[in-house]
C-alpha positions as semicolon CSV with decimal commas, in nm:
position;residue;x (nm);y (nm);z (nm)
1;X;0,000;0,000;0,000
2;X;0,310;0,231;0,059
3;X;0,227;0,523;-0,211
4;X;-0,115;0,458;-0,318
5;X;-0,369;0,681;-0,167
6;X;-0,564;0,599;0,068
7;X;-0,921;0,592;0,169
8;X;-1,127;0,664;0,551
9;X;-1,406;0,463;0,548
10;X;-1,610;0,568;0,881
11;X;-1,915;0,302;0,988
12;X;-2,168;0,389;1,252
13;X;-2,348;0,055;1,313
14;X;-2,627;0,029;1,593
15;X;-2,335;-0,114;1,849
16;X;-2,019;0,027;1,755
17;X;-1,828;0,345;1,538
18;X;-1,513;0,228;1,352
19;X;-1,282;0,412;1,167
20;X;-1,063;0,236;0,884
21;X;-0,773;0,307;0,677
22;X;-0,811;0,139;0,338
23;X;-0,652;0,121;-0,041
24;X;-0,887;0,188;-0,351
25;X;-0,882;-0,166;-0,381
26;X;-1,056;-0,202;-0,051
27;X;-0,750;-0,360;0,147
28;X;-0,707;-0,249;0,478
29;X;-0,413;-0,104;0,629
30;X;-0,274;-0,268;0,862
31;X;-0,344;-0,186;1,253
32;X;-0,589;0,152;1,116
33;X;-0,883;0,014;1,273
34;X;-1,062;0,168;1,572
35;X;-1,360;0,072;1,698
36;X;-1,567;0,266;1,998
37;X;-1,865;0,010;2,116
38;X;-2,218;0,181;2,242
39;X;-2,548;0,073;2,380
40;X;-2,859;0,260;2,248
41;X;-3,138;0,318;2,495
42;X;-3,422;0,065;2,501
43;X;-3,790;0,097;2,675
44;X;-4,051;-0,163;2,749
45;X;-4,327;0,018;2,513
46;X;-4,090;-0,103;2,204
47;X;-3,857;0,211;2,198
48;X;-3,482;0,190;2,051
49;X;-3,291;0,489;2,033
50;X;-2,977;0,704;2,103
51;X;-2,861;1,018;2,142
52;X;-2,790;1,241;1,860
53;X;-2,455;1,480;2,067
54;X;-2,349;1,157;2,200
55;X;-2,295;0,918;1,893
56;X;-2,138;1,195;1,688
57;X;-1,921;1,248;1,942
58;X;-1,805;0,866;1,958
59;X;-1,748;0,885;1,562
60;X;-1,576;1,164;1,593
61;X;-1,332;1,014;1,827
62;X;-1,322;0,703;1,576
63;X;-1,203;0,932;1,330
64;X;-0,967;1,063;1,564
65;X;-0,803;0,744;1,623
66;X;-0,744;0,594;1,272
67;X;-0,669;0,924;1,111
68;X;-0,362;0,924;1,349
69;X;-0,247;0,590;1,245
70;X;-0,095;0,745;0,902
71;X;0,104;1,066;0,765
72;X;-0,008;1,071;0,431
73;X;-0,289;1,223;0,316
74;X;-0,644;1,055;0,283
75;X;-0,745;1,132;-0,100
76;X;-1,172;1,048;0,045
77;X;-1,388;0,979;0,314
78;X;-1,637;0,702;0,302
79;X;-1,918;0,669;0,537
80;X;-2,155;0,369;0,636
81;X;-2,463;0,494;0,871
82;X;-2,749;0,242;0,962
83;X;-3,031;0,285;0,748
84;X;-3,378;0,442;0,876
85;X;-3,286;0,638;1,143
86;X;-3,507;0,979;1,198
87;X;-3,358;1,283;1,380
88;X;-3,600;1,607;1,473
89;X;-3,405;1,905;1,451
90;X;-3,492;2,267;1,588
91;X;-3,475;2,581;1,404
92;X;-3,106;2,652;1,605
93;X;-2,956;2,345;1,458
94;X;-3,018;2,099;1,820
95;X;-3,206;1,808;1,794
96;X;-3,528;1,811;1,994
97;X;-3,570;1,442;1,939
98;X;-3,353;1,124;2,021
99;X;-3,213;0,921;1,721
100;X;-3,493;0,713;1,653
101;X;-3,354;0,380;1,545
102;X;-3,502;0,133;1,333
103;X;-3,586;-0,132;1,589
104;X;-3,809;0,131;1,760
105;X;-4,154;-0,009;1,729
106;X;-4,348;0,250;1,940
107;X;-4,534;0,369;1,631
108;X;-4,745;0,045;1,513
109;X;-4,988;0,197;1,614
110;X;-4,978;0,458;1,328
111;X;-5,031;0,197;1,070
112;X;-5,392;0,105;1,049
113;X;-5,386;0,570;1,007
114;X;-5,127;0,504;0,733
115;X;-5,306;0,223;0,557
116;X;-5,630;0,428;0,488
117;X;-5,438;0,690;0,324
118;X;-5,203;0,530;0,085
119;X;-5,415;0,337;-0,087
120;X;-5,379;0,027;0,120
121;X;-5,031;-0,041;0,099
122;X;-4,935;-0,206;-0,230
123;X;-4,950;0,097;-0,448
124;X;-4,696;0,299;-0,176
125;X;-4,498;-0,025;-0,174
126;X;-4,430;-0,048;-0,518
127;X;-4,332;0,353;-0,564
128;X;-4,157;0,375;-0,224
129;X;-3,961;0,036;-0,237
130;X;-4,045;0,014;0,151
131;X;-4,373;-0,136;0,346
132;X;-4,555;0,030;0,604
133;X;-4,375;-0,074;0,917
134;X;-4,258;0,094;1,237
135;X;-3,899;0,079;1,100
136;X;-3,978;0,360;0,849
137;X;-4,040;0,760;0,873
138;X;-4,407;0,730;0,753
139;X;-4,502;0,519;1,110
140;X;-4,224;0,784;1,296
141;X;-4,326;1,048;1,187
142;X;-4,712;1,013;1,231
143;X;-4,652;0,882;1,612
144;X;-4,441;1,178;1,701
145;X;-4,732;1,436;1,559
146;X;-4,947;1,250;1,746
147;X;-4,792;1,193;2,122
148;X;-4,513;1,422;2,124
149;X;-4,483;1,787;2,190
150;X;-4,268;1,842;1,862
151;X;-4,189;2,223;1,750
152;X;-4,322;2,381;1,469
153;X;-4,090;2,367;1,197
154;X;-3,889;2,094;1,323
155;X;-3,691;1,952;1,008
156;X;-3,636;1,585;1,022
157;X;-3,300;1,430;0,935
158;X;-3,082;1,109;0,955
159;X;-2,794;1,040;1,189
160;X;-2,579;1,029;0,883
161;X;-2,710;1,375;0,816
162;X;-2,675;1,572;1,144
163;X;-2,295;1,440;1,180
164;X;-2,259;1,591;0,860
165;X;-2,434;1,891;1,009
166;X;-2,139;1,910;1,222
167;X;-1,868;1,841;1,008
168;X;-1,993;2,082;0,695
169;X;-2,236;2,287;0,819
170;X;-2,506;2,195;0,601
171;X;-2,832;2,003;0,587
172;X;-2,758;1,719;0,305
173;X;-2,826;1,371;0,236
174;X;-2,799;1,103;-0,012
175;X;-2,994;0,950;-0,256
176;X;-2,882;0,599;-0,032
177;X;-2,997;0,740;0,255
178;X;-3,337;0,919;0,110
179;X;-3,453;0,592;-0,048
180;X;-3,463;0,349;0,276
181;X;-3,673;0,636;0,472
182;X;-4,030;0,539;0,303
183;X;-4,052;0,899;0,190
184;X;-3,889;0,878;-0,169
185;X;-4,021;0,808;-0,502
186;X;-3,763;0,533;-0,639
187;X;-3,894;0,627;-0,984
188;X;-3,873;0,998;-0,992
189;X;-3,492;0,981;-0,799
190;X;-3,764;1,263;-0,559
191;X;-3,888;1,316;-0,233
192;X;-4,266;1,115;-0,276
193;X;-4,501;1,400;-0,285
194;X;-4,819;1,181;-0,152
195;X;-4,639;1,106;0,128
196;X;-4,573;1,361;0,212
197;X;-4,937;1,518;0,171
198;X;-5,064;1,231;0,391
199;X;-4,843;1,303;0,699
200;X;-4,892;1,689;0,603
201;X;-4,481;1,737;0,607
202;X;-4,334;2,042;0,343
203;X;-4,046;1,950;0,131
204;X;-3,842;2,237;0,313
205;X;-3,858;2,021;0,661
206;X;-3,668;1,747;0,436
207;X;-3,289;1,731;0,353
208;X;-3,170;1,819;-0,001
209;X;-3,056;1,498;-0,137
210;X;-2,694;1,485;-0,338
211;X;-2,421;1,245;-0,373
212;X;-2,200;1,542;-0,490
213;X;-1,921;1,553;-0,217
214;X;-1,886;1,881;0,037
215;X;-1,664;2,112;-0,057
216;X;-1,687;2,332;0,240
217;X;-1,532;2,180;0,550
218;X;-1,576;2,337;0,870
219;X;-1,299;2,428;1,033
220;X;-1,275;2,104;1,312
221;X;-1,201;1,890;0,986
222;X;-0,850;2,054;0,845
223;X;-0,762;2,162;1,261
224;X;-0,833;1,824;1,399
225;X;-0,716;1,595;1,097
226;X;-0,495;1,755;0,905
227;X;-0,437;1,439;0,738
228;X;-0,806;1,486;0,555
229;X;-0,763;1,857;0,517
230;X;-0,825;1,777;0,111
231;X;-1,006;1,499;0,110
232;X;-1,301;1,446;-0,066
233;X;-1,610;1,386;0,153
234;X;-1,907;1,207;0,036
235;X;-2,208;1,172;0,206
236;X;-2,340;0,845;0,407
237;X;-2,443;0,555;0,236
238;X;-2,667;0,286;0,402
239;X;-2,506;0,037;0,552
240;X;-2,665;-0,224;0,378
241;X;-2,571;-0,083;0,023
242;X;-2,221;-0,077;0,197
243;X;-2,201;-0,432;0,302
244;X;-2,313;-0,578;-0,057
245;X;-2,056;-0,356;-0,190
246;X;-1,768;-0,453;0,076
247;X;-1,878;-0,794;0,010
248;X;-1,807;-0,825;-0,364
249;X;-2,208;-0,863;-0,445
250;X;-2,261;-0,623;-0,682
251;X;-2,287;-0,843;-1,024
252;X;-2,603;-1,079;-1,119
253;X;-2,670;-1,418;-0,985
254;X;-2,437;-1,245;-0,615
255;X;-2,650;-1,233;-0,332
256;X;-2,490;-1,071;-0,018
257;X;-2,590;-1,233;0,341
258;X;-2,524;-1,041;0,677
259;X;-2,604;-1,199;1,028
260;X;-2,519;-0,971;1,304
261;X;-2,749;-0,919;1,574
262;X;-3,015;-0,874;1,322
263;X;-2,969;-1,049;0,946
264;X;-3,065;-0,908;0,576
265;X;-3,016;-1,109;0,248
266;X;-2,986;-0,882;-0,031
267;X;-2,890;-0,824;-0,419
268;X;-2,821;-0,560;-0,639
269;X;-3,012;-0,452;-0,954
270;X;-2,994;-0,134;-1,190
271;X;-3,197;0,113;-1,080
272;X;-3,379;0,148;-1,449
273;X;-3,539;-0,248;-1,398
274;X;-3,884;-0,238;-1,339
275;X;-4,038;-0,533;-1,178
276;X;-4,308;-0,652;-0,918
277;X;-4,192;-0,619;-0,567
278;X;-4,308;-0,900;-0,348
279;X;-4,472;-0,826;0,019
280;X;-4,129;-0,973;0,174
281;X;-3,901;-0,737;-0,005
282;X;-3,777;-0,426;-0,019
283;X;-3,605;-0,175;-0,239
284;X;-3,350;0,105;-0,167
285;X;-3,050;0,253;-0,369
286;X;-2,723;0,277;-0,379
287;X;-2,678;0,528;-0,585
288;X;-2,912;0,613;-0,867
289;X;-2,751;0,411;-1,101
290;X;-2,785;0,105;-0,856
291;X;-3,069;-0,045;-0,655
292;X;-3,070;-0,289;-0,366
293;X;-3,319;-0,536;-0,341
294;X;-3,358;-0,760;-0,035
295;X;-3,534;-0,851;0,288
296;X;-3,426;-0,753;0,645
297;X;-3,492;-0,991;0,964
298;X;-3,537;-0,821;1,346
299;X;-3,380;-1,160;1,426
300;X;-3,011;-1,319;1,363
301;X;-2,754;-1,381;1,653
302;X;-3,003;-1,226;1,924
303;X;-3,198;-1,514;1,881
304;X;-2,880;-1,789;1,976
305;X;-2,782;-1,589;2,211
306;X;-3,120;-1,512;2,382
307;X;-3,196;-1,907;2,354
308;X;-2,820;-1,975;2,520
309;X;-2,877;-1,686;2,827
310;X;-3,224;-1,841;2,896
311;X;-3,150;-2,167;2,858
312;X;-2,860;-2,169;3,075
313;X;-2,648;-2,271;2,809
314;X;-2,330;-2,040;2,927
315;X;-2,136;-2,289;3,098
316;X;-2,002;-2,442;2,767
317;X;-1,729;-2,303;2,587
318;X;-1,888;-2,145;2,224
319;X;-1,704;-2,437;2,060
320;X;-1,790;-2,728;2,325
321;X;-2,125;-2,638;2,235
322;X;-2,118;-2,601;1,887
323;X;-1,894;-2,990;1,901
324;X;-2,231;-3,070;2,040
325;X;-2,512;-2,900;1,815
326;X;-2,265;-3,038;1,517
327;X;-2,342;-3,344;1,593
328;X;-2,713;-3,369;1,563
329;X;-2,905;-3,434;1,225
330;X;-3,054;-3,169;1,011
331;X;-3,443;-3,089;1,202
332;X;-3,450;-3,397;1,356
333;X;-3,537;-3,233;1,673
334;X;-3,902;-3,198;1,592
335;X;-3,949;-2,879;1,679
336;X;-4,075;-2,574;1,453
337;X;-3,997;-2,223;1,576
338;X;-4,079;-1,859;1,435
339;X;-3,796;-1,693;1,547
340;X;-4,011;-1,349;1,596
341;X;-3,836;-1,230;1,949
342;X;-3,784;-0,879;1,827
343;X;-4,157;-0,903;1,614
344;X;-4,133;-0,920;1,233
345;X;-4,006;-0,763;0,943
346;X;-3,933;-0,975;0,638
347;X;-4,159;-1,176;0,513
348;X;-4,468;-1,024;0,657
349;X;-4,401;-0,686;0,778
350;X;-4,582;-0,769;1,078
351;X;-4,473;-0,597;1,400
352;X;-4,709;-0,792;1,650
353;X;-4,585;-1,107;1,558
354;X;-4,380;-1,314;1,876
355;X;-4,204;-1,613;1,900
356;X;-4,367;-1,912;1,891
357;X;-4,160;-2,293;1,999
358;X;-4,379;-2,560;1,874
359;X;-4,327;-2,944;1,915
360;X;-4,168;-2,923;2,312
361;X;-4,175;-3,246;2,480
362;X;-4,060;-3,445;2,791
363;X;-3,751;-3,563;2,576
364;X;-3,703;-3,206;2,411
365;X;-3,308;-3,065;2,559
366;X;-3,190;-2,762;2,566
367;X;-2,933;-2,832;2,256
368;X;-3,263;-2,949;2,043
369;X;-3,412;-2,576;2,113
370;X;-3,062;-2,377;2,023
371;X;-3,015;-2,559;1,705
372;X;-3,398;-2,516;1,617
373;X;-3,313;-2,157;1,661
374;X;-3,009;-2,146;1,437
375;X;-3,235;-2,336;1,155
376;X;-3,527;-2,119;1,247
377;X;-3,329;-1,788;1,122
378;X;-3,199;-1,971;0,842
379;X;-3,539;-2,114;0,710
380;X;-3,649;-1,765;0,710
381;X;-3,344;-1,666;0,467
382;X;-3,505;-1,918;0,241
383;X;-3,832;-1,773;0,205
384;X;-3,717;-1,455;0,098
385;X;-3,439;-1,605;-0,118
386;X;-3,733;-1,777;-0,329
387;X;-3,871;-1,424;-0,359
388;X;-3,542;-1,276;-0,466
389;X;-3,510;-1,583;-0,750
390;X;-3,887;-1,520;-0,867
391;X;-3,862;-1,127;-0,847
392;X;-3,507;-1,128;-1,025
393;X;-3,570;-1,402;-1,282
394;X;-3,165;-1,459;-1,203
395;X;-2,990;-1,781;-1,080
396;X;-2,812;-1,753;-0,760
397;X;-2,443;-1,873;-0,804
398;X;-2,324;-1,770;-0,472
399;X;-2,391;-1,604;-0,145
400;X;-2,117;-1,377;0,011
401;X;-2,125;-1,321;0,368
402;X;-1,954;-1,081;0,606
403;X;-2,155;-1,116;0,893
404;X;-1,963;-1,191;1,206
405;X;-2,200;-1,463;1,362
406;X;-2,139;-1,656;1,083
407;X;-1,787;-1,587;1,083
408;X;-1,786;-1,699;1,443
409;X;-1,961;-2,044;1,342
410;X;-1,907;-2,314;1,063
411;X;-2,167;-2,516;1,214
412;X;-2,469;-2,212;1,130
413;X;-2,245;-2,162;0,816
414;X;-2,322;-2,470;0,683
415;X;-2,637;-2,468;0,829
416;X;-2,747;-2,153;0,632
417;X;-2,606;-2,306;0,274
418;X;-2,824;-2,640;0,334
419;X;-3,109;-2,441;0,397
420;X;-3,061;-2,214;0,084
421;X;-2,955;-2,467;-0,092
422;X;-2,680;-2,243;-0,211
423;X;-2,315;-2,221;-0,210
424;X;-2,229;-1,961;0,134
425;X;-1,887;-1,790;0,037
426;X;-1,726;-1,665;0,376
427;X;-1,499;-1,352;0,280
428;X;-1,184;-1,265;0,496
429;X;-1,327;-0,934;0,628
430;X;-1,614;-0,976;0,867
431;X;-1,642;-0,568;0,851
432;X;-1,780;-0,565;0,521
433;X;-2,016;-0,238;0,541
434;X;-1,705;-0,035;0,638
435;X;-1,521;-0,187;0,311
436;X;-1,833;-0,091;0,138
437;X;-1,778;0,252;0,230
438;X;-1,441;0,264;0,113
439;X;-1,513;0,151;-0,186
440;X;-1,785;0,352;-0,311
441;X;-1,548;0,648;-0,200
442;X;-1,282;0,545;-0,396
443;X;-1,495;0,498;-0,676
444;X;-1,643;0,863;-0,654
445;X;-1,338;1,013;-0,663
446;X;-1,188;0,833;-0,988
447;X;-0,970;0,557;-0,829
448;X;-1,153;0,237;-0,926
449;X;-1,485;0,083;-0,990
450;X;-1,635;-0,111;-0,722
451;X;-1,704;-0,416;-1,002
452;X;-1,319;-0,430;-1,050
453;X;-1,234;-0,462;-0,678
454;X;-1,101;-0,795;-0,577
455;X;-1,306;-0,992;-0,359
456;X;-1,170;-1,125;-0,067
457;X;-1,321;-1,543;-0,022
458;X;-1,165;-1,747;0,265
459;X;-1,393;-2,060;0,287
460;X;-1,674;-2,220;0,136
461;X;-2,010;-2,449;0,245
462;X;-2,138;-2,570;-0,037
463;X;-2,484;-2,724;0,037
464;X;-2,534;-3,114;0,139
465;X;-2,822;-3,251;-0,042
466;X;-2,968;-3,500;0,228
467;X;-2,951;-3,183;0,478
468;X;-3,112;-2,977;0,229
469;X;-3,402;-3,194;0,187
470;X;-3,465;-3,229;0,522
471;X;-3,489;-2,829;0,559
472;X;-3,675;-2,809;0,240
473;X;-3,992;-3,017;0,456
474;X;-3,885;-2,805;0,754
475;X;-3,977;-2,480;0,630
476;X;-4,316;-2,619;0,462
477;X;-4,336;-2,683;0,850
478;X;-4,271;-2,354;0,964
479;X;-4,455;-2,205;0,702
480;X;-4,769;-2,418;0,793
481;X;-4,748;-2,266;1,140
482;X;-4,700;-1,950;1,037
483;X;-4,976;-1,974;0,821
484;X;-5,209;-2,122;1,121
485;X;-5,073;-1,799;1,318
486;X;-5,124;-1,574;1,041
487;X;-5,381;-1,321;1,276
488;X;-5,209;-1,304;1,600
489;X;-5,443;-1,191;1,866
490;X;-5,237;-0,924;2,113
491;X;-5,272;-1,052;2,502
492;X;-5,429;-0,725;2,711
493;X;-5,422;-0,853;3,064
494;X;-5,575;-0,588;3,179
495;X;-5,877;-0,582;2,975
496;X;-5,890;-0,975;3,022
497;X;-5,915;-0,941;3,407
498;X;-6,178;-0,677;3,322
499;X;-6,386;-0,937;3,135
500;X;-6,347;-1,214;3,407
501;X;-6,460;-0,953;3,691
502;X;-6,774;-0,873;3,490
């Protein structure tokens, strides 16, 4: 790398900031990483946020760290942000609202409002590239006008936005960013106007939307790095569009797979194909060239490790345990799970949905229940993978993955490729999103398409047949169930004991 330029890729996940040092070929330099872990704030009504001040100031101090790790200049910054996140900001430039993440649910409530004025759904699906959910601005922003004191003339950002804010002085996001908020037209590269109408928000309490880079720093940037006093900035890209890019799965019949805490299977497309978008999926951009098509999952490594915490399952070493769960036959357990601990996105948008365990009996053991939960996730990959295959009319080939559970685990690994019935490609960087970033940067500023950039494989699963037929009658299993459970009825206590009184 000694003489080539180099790239800052900056990647604000929902645990962690990081700060890298990378090549235009995406190679990282060697000891340039910093990472600074967080923990957003969580209630028991469903809310998920963090605070705006605070989280800048922990990437900040990310950047800090790896731009001190080098004395040659940075030619561009690239920057991951999680996708979704909604920011009110006053008319003095201070937020007057938390970071709402997406795993804030408080505003389900909002969606039976939201249904009656968009036409049912489908039609706002289709144009928006998003369902109604909680996870979006639509749901956000309705629940906010509705049981919070908000200002008048509030303007309503991203995280990725107000750190920018900081940095630049200016209000300015990307078309990345725009399209994952539920408030763009995919079509018309535009804000969605009938949104907009329906939640009664002006296009002047929205962020302009360019991918051009800033080209007036504020003065923190040249005093406290010097090293990216003329670098080119470029604003946030989702982290999703990051990882497929950091991943190498940016070419036809390349599927990218991420299992972190949460898990997303996705694919990208050029923005100019029309197609139908099935209820499971969704659509955002990368750029408006590129489109990202794909389904998300509330559930991934929470669910092992909220199966191994209640289950008492701690006392093993991770790969005592996983020498035992190896050992057992594909779903012979006989147990069918809906993995729904966080409620649901992908397939069925549903937010009320909970965990179900079917099949527990005298003989069931606590290993039987934490490998039904590692198939559980996967069988869910599956369902939206057939989606992706019909939607795309494509072949899948192979399936890159970053994620670190998976890098942590060759049994779910092989797990995830029996249930897909796909070759799983494990790539040598587990920090994909952040690679993404750099990437994208370095293909802004002239240094290399992101096509051309070499993709780093390590090891791969390819799919057992026996195993995959015996996941193949699993998930017509868990499908039946969920199916049977398709109208969830929400549990009031209180209005139960109400009944029995009377």
């Amino acid at each position: 790398m000694r003489g080539a330029p180099l790239i800052l890729a900056v990647d604000v996940g929902t645990s962690s900031a990081r700060a890298c040092l990378y090549d235009a070929a995406g190679r990282p330099a060697a000891r340039s990483e910093v990472s600074l872990p967080y923990q957003p704030e969580f209630s028991a009504d469903g809310g998920a946020w963090v605070s705006a001040p605070r989280l800048a100031r922990l990437t900040l101090a990310a950047i800090d760290g790896a731009a001190a790790r080098t004395q040659r200049p940075i030619a561009a910054v690239g920057v991951s942000t999680f996708w979704h996140s909604l920011l009110g900001l006053g008319a003095n430039g201070k937020p007057v609202t938390p970071v709402l993440l997406w795993a804030d649910q408080r505003s389900a409530a909002a969606l039976p409002w939201l249904r009656a004025r968009l036409g049912g759904g489908h039609a706002y699906h289709q144009r928006a590239g998003t369902p109604l959910h909680p996870s979006f601005w639509p749901a956000k922003l309705r629940w906010l006008a509705t049981t919070q004191q908000v200002p008048r003339g509030t303007r309503w950002i991203s995280f990725a936005d107000y750190l920018c804010l900081r940095l630049f002085g200016e209000i300015r996001t990307s078309v990345s960013m725009a399209s994952a908020t539920g408030l763009w037209h995919r079509r018309r590269h535009d804000w969605d106007e009938a949104s907009l109408a329906a939640l009664g928000v002006r296009r002047t309490a929205l962020p302009e939307v360019s991918d051009e880079p800033f080209e007036r720093p504020a003065a923190i940037v040249g005093r406290r790095w010097p090293a990216l006093a003329g670098a080119r900035w470029y604003p946030a890209w989702g982290d999703g569009a990051c990882a497929n890019v950091g991943s190498g799965a940016v070419r036809p019949g390349t599927l990218a797979l991420t299992i972190g805490t949460s898990s997303a299977l996705r694919a990208v497309v050029p923005s100019a194909r029309e197609f139908e978008l099935p209820q499971s999926l969704w659509r955002y951009a990368i750029d408006r060239r590129r489109h990202l098509v794909g389904g998300a999952f509330s559930e991934g490594g929470d669910v092992y490790h909220w199966l191994r915490l209640t289950l008492r399952q701690t006392a093993a070493s991770d790969a005592e345990l996983e020498r035992r769960l190896k050992a057992r036959t594909a779903a012979a357990h006989g147990l069918v799970m809906l993995p729904f601990f966080a409620g649901e996105r992908s397939p069925g948008w549903r937010p009320e949905r909970r965990a179900v365990i079917a099949g527990l009996s005298l003989a069931t053991t606590p290993e039987d229940v934490l490998r039904a939960g590692l198939e559980a996730v996967a069988l869910q990959l599956a369902v939206v993978l057939a989606d992706l295959r019909s939607a795309l009319g494509t072949p899948v080939r192979e399936i890159l993955t970053g994620g670190a559970a998976l890098h942590q685990s060759d049994l779910w690994s092989q797990i995830v490729a029996d249930a897909l019935a796909a070759p799983l490609t494990r790539l040598a960087d587990a920090q994909t999103s952040a690679r993404g970033a750099a990437l994208l940067a370095a293909e802004r500023a002239g240094l290399g398409a992101i096509e051309a950039a070499p993709v780093p494989r390590v090891r791969r699963f390819l799919p057992r047949a026996a195993a995959s037929r015996r996941y193949r009658l699993a998930g017509r299993r868990q499908q039946a169930l969920y199916q049977r459970l398709s109208t969830p009825l929400p549990i009031d206590v209180d209005n139960v004991a109400k009944a029995e009184e009377q």
